[in-house]
Structure formats: C-alpha cells, structure tokens
PAMARPA-827492 format. One record per residue (C-alpha): residue number from 0; x, y, z. Coordinates in steps of 0.25 Angstrom, whole numbers, plus 5000, padded with zeros to 4 digits. Each point is the difference from the previous one (the first is absolute). Last residue first. Layout:
{NUM; {X; Y; Z}}
...
# end
This chain:
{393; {5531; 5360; 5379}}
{392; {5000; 5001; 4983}}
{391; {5003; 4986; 4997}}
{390; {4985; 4998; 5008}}
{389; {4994; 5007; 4990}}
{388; {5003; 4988; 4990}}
{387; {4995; 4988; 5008}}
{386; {4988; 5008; 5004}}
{385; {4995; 5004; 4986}}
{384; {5002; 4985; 4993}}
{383; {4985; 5000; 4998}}
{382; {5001; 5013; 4994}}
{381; {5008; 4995; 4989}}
{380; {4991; 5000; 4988}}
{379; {4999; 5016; 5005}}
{378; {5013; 5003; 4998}}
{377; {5004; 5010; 5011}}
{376; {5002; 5013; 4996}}
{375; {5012; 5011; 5004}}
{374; {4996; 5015; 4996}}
{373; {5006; 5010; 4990}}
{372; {4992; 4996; 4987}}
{371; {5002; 4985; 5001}}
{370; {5011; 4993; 5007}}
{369; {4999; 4984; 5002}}
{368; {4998; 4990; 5012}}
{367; {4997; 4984; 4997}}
{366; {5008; 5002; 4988}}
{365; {5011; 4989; 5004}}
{364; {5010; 5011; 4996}}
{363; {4993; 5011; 5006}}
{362; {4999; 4989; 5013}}
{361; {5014; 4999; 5003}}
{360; {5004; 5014; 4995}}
{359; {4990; 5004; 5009}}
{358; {5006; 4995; 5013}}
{357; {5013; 5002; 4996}}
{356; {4999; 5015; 4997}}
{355; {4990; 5000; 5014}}
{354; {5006; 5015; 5004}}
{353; {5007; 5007; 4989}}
{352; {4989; 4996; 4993}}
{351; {4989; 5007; 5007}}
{350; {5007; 5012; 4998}}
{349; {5004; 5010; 5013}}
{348; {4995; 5010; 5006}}
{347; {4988; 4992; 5010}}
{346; {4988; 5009; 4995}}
{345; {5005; 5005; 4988}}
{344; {5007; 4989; 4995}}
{343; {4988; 4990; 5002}}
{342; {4989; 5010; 4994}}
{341; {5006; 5001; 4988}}
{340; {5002; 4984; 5000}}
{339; {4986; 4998; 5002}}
{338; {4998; 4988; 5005}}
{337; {4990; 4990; 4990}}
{336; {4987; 5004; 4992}}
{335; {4995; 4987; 5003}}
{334; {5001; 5003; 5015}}
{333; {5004; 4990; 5010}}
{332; {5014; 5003; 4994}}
{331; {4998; 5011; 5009}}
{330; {4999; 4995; 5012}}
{329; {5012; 4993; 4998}}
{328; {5008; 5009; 4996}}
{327; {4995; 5011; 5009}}
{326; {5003; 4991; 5012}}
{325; {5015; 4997; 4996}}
{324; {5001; 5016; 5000}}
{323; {4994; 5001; 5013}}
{322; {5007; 4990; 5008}}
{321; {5014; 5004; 4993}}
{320; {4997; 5014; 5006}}
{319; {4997; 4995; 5014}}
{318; {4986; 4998; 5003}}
{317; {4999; 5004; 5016}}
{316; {4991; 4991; 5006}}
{315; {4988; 4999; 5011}}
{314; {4994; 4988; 5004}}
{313; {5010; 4998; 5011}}
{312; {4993; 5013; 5005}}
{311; {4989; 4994; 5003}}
{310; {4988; 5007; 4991}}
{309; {4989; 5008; 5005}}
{308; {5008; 5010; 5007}}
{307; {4997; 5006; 5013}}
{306; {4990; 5012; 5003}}
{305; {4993; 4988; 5012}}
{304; {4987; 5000; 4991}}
{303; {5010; 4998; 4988}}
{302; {5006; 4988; 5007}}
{301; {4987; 4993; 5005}}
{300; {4992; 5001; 4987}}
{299; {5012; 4993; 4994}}
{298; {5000; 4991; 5010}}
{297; {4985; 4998; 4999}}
{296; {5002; 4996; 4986}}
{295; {5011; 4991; 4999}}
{294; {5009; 5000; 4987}}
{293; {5010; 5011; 5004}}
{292; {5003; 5011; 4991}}
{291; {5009; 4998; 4991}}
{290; {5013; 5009; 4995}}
{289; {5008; 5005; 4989}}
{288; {5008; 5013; 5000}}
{287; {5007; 5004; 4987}}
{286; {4994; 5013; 4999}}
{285; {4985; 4993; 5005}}
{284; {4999; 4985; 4997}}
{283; {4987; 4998; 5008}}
{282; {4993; 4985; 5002}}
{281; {4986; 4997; 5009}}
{280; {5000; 4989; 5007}}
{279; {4989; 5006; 5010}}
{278; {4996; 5015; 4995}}
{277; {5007; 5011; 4990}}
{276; {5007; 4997; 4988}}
{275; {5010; 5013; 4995}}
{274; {5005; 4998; 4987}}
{273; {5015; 5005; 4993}}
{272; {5002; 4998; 4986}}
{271; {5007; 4985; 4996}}
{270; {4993; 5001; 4984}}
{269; {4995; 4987; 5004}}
{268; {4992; 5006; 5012}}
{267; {4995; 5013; 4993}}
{266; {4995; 4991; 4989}}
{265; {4991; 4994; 5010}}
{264; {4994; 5014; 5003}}
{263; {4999; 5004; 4986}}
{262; {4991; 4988; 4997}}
{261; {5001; 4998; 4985}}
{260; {4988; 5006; 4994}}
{259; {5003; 5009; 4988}}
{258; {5001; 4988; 4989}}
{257; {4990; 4991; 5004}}
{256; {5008; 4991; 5012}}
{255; {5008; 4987; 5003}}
{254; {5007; 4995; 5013}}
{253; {5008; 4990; 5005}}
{252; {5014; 5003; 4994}}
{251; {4998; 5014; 4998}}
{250; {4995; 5009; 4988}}
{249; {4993; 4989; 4992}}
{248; {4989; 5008; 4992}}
{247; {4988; 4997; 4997}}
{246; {4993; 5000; 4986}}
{245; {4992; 4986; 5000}}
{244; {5014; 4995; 4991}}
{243; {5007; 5004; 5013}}
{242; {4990; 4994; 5010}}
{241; {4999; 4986; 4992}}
{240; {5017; 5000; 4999}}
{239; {5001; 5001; 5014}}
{238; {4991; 4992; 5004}}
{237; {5005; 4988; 4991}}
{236; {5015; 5002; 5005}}
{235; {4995; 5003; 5016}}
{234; {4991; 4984; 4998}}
{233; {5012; 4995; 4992}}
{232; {5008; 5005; 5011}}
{231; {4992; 4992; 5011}}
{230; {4999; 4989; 4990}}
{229; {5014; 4997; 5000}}
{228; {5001; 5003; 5015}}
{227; {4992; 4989; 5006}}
{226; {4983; 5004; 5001}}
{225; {4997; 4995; 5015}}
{224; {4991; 4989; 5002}}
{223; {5006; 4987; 4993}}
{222; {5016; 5003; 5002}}
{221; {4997; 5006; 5014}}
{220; {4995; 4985; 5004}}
{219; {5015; 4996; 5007}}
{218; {4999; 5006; 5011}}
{217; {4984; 5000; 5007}}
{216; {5001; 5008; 5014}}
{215; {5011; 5009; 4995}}
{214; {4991; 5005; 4989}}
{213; {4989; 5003; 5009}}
{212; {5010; 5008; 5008}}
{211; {5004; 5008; 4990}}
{210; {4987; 5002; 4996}}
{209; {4996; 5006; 5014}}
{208; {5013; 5010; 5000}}
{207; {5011; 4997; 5008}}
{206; {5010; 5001; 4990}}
{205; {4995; 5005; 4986}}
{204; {4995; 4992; 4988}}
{203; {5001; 5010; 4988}}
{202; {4987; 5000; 4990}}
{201; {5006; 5008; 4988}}
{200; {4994; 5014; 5000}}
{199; {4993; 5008; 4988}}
{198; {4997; 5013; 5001}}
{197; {4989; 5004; 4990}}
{196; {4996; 5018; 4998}}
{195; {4992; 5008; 4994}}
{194; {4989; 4989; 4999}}
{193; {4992; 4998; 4990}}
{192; {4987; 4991; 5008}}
{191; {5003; 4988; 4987}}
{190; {5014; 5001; 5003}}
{189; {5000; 4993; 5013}}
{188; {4991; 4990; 4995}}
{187; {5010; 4997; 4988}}
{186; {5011; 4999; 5011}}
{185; {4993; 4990; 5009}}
{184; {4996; 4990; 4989}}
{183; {5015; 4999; 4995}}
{182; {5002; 4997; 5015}}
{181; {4991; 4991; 5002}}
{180; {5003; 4993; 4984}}
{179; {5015; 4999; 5007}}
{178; {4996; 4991; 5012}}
{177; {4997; 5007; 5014}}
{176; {5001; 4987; 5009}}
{175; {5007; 5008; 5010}}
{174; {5003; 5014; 4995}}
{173; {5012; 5004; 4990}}
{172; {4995; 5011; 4994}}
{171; {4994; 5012; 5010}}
{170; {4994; 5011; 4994}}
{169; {4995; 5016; 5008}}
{168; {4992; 5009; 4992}}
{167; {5004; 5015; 5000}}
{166; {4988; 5011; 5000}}
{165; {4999; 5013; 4992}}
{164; {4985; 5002; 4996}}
{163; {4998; 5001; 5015}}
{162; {4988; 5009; 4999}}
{161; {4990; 4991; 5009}}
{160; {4993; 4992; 4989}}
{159; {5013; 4996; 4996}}
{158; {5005; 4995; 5014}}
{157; {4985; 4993; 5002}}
{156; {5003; 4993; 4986}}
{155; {5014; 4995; 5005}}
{154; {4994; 4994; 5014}}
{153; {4989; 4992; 4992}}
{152; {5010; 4996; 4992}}
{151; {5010; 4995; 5012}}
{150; {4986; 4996; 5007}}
{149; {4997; 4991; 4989}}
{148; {5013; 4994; 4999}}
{147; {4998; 4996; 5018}}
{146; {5006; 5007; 5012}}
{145; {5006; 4997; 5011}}
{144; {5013; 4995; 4992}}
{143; {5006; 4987; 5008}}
{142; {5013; 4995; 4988}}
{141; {4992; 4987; 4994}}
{140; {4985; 5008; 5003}}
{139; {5006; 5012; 4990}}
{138; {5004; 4989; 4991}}
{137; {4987; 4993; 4999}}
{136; {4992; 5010; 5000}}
{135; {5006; 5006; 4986}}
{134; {5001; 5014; 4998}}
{133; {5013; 5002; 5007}}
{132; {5009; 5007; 5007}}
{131; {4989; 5013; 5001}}
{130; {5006; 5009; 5009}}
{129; {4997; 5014; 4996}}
{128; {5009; 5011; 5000}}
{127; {4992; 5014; 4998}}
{126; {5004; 5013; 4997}}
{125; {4995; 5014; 5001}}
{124; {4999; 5000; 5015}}
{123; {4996; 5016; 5001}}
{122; {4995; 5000; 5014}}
{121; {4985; 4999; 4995}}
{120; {5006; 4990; 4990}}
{119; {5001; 4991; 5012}}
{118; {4988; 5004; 5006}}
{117; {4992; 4995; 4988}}
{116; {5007; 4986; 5001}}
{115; {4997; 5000; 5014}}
{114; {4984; 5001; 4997}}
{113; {4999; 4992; 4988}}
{112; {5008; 4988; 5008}}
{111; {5010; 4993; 4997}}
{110; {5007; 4990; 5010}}
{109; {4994; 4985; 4994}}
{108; {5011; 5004; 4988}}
{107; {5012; 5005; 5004}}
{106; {5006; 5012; 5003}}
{105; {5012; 5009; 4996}}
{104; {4999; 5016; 5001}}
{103; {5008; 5010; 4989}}
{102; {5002; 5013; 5001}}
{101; {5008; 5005; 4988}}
{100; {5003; 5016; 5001}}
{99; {4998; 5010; 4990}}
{98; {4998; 5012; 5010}}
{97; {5011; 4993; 5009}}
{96; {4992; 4996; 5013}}
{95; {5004; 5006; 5013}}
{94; {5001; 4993; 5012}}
{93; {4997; 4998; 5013}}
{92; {4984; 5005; 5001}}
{91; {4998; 4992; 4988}}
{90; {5005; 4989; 5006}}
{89; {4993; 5000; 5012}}
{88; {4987; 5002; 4992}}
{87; {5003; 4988; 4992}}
{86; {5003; 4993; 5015}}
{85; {4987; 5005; 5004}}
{84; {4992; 4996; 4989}}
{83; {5005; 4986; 4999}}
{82; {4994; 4999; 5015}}
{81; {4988; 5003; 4997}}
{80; {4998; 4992; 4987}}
{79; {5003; 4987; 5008}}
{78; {5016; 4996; 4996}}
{77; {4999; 4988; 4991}}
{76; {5003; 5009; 4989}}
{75; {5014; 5004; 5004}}
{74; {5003; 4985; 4996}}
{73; {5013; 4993; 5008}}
{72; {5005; 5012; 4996}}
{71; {5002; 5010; 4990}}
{70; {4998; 5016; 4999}}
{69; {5008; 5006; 4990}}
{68; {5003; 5014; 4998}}
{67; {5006; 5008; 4989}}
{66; {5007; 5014; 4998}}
{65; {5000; 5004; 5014}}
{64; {5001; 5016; 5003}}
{63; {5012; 5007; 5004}}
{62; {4991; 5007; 5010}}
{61; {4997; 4986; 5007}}
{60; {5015; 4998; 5006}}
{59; {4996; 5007; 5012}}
{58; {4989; 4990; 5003}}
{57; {5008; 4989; 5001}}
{56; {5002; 4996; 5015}}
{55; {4984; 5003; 4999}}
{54; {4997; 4989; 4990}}
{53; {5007; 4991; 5011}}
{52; {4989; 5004; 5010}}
{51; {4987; 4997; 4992}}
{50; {5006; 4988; 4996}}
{49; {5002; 4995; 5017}}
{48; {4985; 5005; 5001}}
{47; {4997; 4994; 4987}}
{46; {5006; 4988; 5005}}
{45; {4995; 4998; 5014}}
{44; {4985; 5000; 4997}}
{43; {5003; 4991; 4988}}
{42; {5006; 4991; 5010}}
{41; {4987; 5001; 5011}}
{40; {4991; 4998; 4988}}
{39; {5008; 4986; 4997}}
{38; {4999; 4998; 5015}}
{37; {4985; 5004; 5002}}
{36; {4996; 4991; 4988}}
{35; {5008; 4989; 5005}}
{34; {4994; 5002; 5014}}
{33; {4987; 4997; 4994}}
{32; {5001; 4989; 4989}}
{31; {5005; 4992; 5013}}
{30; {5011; 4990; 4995}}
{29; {5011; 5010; 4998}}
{28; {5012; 4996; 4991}}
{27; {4995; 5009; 4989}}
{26; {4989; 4999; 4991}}
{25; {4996; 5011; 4993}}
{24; {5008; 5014; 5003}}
{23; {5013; 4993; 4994}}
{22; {5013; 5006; 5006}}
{21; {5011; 5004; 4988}}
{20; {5012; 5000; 4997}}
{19; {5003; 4995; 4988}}
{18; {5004; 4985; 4997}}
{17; {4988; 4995; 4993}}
{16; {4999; 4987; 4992}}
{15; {4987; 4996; 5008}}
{14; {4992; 5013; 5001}}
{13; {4998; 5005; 5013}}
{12; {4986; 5003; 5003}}
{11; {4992; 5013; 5000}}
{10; {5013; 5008; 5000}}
{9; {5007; 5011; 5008}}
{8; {5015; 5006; 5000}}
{7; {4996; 5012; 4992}}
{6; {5015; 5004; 4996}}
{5; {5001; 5014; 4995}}
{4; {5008; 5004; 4988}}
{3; {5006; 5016; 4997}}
{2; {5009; 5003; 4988}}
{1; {5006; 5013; 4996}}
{0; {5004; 5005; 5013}}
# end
C-alpha cells in the first residue's frame, strides 16, 4: 500500500471557487447558531465513527507499511483539536508508517493553532500544505477566503515556530480583479518565508460553485473581473521563470520545489501507483480498481456502521488495460520529467510507441512532445495547450 489519502470533509466556510466536498462548520443553512453547532458536531460525530470503521476494513494491509500519507479536505485544521487527535490516533492504530515516510496535513490560515500544530508533529506529521492563495486582501475577499494576508503570514511564522520547516504554500493566478503586479507581489512574498515548496493553480470556474453563480448572474462583465487567458499564462510563464532562477525546481505542471522536496505522495499519483483514500468522496485506484466513496456524510457513516461498502457500486470500475496505459501518459506528462518509457514496457509489456505511433508522430513533429533520456516530456511553452493534447491519447 504505498500511498494512503484521507479526506476531512469539513471547512470553516466554503470558499467561492470551491468544488470539493466539503460541509462548512460555520455558517450553514441553520438560522439558530445552536442547532447548527449540534448538527455540525452531530456530522463530525458520524464521521470519525464511520472513519474509524473503514481504517478497520484495512487493518490487515498495514504490515506492508505505507510509504506516504496525506490528509486533505475541506481543511483538516478546522477540526477542534479533540477531534483531530482521535482521527490521527485512528490512523496510527490502522496503519504503519514507512520509516521514511511523507506525512503531510493541509490547512489554512484562521485554523492553526500552537496546540494542534504540536499534536500533529506528535504523530509524526512531518509536512505541511498551507493555504495561502493570495496575499492580497482583495483577491482573497473577490474568491470568499476566511482569513486575511496577515493571518496567512501569521499562520506560516506559527508553522516554523512549531518544527514544520517543510511546509508547501498554496497560489492561485487568475483571481478576479487580481492584475499582474498582485500576482508578481504574491510570489515575492511567498519567497521571502523560503518555502520548500509553491503550487501554483490557475483559478477554474466550477459548475455549481458560488463563483460560478456570481458569474452567471453578470454575462458579459467576465472580460473586466477575471484575468483572460493570455495573462493567465503570462502570470504561470513569469512565475515559473522567477521560481526557477529563485533555485526551485519545476517537476510537475503546478508545482515547484528545493531540490529534494517534491512531494512523494503527489508524484505517486502522476507516476499511476496505487492509493488508498479513505472518508466521504474519497478516490482509490488499487490493482487496477478505481472507486469513490460517496459524497454524503451521514450516508457514508450509515453504510460502514451497517458493515456495508461506502461507495455505490456504480462508483466502482474496472480499468481495462487501454484505460491504464492512456492514464499513465496523461498523468505523466503532468510531470516535467515526462513517462517513463522503461517503466511503460515493463508494466504494460509493450512500447509506448507501438501504442499512440500516431499520436506522437503528430506532436514530435510539431515539438509539443519530445524523447529525452528514456521518458516522454511535454514542452513546457506548451502547457497551456495540455488538454487538447492528452486528449489524443483516450
């Protein structure tokens, strides 16, 4: 079991452009204060009770020992310390950490705390994701961030003072309103705290989401709020260019790292190994098995308690061969190192090219894709183009 996530579906608030599940613990659709507190205790009541009981389906796995584990959400942090003790106790109960594991915890700022940061690295959390987006107020207020640039900083001092010397910061280019100086302005300040780790994500405006909405409700002003794409990937050229010369590598299409830090449980992903995610929504791909478990707490609460799966069975898929080879390509031109073509033939027995000879004929010869030291690479000056080529692999 090399990889293991678990989804925290709990938030203070939702943010605008969010499409994860995820129940907000502030805020929710009940007027009394009161009985929205009870219900959103009543829910994180139900989940660890319903996580307790799916870490026990894979107990017997835990002897192999897990070699990365990421815990993301919603925002784990939002959870009281009380009750992010219990499920870090859970977990360790469940499974065994690889010596040298990564252990990673995502939060954002507004949700840290001495005391729960000092838990986590009792239980041998040994990374940190941080949310910051932006450090400008007004483009965290454009896209509903809880918690102001001050807080973010505030937030990334209190993770250092704590022994989180390896922390990610989280980056969004292409916010509403955000003009090229903001984002230029958020890099620099990003760099100033020495991260180990930047991703940087390029705002996408999801179905159903409170931004989508807001953007419904006014067609035709999306040319003067939101950045178009031409400065979307002037913002992603420029960054990219500042971190590298700033000494971090580019090893994936959204995220940069000191040499030595790349995040190993992401690369696991890309490099199409198998992972195990546990809780509401959460995704496993295990020996060519894929399958979600349903995005509704107190039904996933209610299935485990009844010893029945926490996923519909719709929701469960067999990846045929073709699947998993068009998969590896695609996830692994996500990283700048490419597919390994080694790693290709003896995992599926054939060569890449006997598969997709047209397909990379096509975009060899346009030089969007190239061969370098055994693995398959995306130009990077095409990265914007990504989609319209990966999809020539499906």
């Amino acid at each position: 079991m090399p990889s293991l996530y678990v989804h925290v579906p709990f938030c203070l608030r939702k943010c605008d452009y969010c499409a994860f599940f995820s129940y907000p613990l502030a805020g929710s659709s009940k007027t009394n204060e009161e009985e929205a507190e009870r219900e959103a205790q009543a829910l994180v009541e139900i989940y660890l009770a319903g996580l307790g009981l799916e870490i026990q389906r894979y107990e017997k796995d835990a002897p192999s020992g897990v070699s990365s584990l990421f815990i993301g959400g919603g925002t784990p942090t939002a959870l009281e310390a009380e009750n992010l003790k219990h499920l870090l106790a859970m977990l360790r109960r469940g499974f065994l950490l690889e010596a040298d594991a990564e252990a990673t915890v995502e939060g954002n700022p507004g949700t840290l705390t001495k005391e729960k940061l000092e838990l986590l690295r009792s239980y041998d959390i040994n990374r940190f994701s941080l949310g910051v987006q932006s450090f400008k107020e007004r483009c965290l207020q454009e896209v509903g961030r809880i918690h102001t640039a001050e807080q973010a900083k505030q937030s990334i001092r209190l993770l250092r003072a704590s022994g989180f010397d390896n922390f990610n910061l989280d980056l969004m280019f292409g916010l509403p309103k955000q003009s090229f100086r903001d984002w230029q302005d958020t890099v620099e300040q990003a760099l100033d705290f020495n991260p180990r780790h930047l991703s940087l994500y390029g705002l996408m405006i999801e179905k159903g989401t409170a931004l989508a909405r807001r953007l419904a409700s006014a067609p035709g002003n999306e040319g003067s709020w939101l950045p178009d794409d031409d400065m979307q990937a002037r913002m992603y050229a420029w960054a990219r260019k500042h971190l590298q010369n700033a000494g971090y590598g580019h090893y994936e299409t959204s995220n940069f790292a000191l040499p030595g830090w790349e995040c190993r449980h992401n690369i696991n992903y890309w490099q199409g190994k198998d992972y195990l995610g546990l809780g509401p929504g959460a995704v496993s791909c295990v020996q060519g098995i894929r399958w979600k478990n349903i995005e509704s707490i107190r039904e996933y609460g209610n299935r485990l308690a009844g010893a029945r799966n926490p996923y519909a069975e719709d929701e469960r898929e067999f990846l045929s061969r073709e699947v998993r080879m068009a998969e590896r390509v695609i996830l692994g031109l996500r990283l700048t190192a490419g597919v390994d073509l080694s790693a290709f033939r003896r995992d599926f027995g054939t060569d890449i090219r006997d598969v997709y000879a047209e397909v990379l004929l096509k975009h060899e010869q346009s030089g969007i894709l190239f061969v370098q030291n055994e693995h398959l690479c995306l130009n990077q000056k095409y990265v914007f183009l990504a989609n319209s080529v990966l999809q020539d692999f499906v």
